[in-house]
C-alpha positions as CSV (number, residue, x, y, z in Angstrom):
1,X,-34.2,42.2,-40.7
2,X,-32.9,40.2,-37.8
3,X,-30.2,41.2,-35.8
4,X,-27.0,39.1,-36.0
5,X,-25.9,38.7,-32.3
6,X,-22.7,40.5,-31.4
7,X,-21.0,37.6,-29.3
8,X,-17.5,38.1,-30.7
9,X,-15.8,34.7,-29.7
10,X,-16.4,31.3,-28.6
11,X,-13.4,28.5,-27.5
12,X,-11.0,31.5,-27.7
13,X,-11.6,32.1,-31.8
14,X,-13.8,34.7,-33.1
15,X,-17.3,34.0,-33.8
16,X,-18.2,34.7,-37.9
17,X,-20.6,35.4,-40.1
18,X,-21.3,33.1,-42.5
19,X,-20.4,35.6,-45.6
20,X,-16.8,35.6,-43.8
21,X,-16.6,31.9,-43.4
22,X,-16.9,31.5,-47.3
23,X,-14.3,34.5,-47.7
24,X,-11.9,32.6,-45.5
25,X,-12.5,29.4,-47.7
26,X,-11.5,31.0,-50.7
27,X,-8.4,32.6,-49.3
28,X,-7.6,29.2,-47.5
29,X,-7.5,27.9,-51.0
30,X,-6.5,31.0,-53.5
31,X,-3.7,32.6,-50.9
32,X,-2.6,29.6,-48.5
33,X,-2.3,26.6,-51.0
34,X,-5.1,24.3,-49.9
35,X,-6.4,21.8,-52.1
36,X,-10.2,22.2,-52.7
37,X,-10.7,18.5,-50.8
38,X,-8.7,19.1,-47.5
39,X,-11.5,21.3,-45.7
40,X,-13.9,19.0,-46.5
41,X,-12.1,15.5,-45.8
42,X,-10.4,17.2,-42.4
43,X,-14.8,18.6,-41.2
44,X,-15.4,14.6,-42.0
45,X,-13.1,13.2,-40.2
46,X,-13.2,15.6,-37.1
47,X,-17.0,15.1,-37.2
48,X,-16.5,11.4,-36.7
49,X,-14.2,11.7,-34.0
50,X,-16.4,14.0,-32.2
51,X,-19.3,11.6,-32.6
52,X,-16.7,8.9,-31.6
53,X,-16.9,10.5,-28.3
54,X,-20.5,10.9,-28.3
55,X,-21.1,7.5,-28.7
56,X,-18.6,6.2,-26.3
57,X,-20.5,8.8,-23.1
58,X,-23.7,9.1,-24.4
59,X,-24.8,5.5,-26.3
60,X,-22.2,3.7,-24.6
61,X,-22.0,1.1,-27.7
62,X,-19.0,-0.4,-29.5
63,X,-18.7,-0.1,-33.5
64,X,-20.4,-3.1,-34.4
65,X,-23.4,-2.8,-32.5
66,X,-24.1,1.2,-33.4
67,X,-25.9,1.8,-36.5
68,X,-25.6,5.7,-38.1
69,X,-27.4,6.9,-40.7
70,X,-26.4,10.4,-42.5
71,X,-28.5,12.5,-44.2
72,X,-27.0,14.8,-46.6
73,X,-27.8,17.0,-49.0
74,X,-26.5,17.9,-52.5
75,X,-23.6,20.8,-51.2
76,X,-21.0,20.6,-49.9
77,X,-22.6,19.9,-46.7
78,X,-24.0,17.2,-47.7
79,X,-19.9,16.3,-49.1
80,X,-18.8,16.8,-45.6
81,X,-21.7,13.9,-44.3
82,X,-20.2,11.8,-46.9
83,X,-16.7,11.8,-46.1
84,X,-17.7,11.7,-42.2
85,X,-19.8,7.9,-43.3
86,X,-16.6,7.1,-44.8
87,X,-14.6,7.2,-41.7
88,X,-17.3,5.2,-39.7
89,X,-17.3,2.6,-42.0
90,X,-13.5,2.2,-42.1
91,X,-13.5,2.2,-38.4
92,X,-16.1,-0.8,-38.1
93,X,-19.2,1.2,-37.4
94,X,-22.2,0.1,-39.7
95,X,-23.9,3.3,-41.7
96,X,-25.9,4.1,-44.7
97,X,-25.4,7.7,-46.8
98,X,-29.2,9.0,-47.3
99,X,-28.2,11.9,-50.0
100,X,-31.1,14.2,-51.5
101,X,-31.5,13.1,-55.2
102,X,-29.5,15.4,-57.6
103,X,-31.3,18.0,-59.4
104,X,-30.6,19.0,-62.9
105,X,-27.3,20.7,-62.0
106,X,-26.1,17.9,-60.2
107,X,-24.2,17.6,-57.3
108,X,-20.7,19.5,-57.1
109,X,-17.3,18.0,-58.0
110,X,-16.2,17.4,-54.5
111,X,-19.6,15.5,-53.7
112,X,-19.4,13.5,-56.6
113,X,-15.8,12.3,-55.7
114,X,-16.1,11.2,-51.8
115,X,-19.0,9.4,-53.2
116,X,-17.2,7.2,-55.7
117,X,-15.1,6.6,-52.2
118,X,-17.8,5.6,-50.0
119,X,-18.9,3.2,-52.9
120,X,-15.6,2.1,-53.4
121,X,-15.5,1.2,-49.2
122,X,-18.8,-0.4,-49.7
123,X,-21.3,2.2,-48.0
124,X,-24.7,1.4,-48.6
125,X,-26.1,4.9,-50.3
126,X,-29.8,5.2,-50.8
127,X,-31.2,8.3,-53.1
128,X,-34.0,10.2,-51.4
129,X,-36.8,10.9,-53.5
130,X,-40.7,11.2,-52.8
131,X,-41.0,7.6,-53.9
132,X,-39.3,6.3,-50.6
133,X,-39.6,8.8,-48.2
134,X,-41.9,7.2,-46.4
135,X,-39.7,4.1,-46.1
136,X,-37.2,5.6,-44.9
137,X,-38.5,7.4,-42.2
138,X,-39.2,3.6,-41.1
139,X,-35.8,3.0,-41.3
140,X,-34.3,6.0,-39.2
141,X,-36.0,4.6,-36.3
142,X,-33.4,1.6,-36.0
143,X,-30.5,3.7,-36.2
144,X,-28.9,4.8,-33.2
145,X,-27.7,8.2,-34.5
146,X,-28.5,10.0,-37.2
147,X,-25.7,12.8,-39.0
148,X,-27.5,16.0,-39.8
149,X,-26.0,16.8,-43.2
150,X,-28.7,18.5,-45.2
151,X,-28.0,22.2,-45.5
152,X,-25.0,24.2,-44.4
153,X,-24.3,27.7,-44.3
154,X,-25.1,28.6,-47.7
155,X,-28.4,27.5,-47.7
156,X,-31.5,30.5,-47.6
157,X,-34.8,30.6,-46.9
158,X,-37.1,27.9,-45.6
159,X,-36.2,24.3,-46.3
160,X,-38.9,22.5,-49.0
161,X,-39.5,19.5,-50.9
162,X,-37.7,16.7,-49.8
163,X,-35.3,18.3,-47.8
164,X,-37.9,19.9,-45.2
165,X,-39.4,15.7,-45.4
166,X,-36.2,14.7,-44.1
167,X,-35.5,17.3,-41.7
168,X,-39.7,16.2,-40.1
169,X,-39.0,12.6,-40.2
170,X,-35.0,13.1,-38.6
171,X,-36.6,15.0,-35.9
172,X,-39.6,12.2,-35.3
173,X,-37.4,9.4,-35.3
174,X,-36.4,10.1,-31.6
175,X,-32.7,9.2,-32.0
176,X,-30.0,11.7,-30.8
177,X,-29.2,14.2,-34.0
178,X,-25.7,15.5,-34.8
179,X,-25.1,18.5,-37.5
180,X,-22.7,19.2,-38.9
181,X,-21.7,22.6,-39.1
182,X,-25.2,23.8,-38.3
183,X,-28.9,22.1,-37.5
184,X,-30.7,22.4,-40.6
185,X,-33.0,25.0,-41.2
186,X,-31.4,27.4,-38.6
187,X,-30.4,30.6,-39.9
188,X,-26.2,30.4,-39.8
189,X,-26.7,34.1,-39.9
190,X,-28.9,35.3,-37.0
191,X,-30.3,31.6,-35.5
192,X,-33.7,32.3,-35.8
193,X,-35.5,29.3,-38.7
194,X,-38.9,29.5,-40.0
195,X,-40.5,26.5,-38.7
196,X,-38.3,23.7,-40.3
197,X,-35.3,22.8,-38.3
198,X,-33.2,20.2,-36.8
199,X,-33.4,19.9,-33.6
200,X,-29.7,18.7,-32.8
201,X,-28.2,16.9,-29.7
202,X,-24.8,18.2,-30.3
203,X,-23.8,20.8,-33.2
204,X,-20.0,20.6,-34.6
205,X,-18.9,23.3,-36.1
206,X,-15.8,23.5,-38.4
207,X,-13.2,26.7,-37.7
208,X,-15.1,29.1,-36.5
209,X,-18.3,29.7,-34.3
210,X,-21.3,31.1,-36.7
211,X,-23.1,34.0,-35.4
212,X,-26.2,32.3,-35.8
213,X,-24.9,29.6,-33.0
214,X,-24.8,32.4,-30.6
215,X,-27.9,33.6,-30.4
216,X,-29.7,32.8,-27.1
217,X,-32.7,31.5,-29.0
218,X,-30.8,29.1,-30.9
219,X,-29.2,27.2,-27.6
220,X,-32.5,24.6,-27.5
221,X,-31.9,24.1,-30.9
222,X,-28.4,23.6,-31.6
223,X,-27.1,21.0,-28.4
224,X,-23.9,21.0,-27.4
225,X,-21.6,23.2,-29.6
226,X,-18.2,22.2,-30.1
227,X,-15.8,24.2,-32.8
228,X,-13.1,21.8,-34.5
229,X,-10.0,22.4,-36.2
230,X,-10.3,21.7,-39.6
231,X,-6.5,22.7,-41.2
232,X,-6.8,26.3,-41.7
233,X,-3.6,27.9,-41.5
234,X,-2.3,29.7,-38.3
235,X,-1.1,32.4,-40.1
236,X,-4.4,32.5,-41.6
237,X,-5.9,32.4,-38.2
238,X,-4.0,34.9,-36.3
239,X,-5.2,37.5,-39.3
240,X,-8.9,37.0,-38.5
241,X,-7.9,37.1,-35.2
242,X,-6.6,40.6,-35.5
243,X,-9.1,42.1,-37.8
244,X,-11.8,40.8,-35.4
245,X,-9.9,42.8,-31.8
């Protein structure tokens, strides 16, 4: 089994493993009072100001003339991309929600909601199915950026079917990629991925640093890595904190 590196923290917060990310979650919500939607509309929105300032150094576009198209999947990673399109589209930036086409259980409460949003603001939202995969990978190319919002740190295992399609054709496309939370395909655990990955410009992260962004292996892989603040509490905080020193 792969070692999970023992960097301990990253931007002055310890670094996690993904297990105790999905424990803090639950106590976020269960202990502290947070509603089941505040994680995921605060990673959203913190992932489109981050980007924000990727555009502004990096593309050096305005709103109107930058084009982003995210990619999600059917978790709540994929929730996270939605809410993030959301906030480009009410801040005059064009994009279009690519989401993986549901399966028989269907996509989650919170995935289902912040999509009735984006189609109540308008977002174009395409399906992804093998009928027009190949289409869109025509389409990523006239994007400027494309949102890395397929799999998140509950996904195992190597990425297939239509999901592994879009992580090839993201990475072809030759347009600055930005996950969110973690690049597709890299283990959130250790950093090491079986052949299928994003390779991202710029990783942001939401809390905490995963282990598997730590790794020296994973550096190539994952861009820049910023952590964000996404509302948990500082009481909260200053316990993992403590149980960490």
């Amino acid at each position: 089994m792969s070692k999970i590196p023992q960097i301990s923290e990253f931007q002055g917060l310890p670094v996690l493993t993904p297990e105790k990310m999905k424990y803090i979650d639950k106590v976020a919500v269960m202990e502290y009072g947070l509603k089941e939607n505040f994680l995921m509309e605060n990673a959203g929105r913190k992932f489109y100001e981050e980007t924000k300032k990727y555009i502004e150094e990096k593309i050096k576009k305005g709103p109107k003339e930058t084009k982003i198209a995210v990619l999600c999947g059917r978790g709540n990673n994929g929730g996270d991309g939605v809410v993030a399109a959301r906030y480009f589209k009410e801040n005059d930036y064009y994009v279009k929600i690519y989401i993986v086409e549901p399966n028989e259980k269907g996509y989650g409460k919170l995935v289902i909601e912040n999509l009735e949003k984006a189609k109540e603001k308008q977002i174009p939202i395409e399906l992804v199915n093998s009928e027009n995969i190949e289409k869109i990978q025509e389409e990523l190319c006239e994007f400027d950026i494309i949102a890395d919002a397929l799999l998140g740190i509950s996904a195992i295992g190597k990425p297939t079917g239509i999901i592994k399609r879009l992580i090839q054709i993201a990475n072809k496309a030759n347009k600055p990629i930005i996950s969110l939370d973690i690049p597709s395909g890299l283990s959130p655990t250790t950093g090491h991925h079986s052949g299928v990955f994003i390779k991202a410009d710029m990783t942001i992260t939401f809390g905490f640093a995963k282990t598997g962004l730590m790794a020296n292996h994973a550096q190539k892989n994952i861009g820049t890595l910023k952590v964000v603040d996404i509302g948990y509490p500082p009481e909260l905080i200053k316990k993992i904190q403590e149980s960490k020193s």
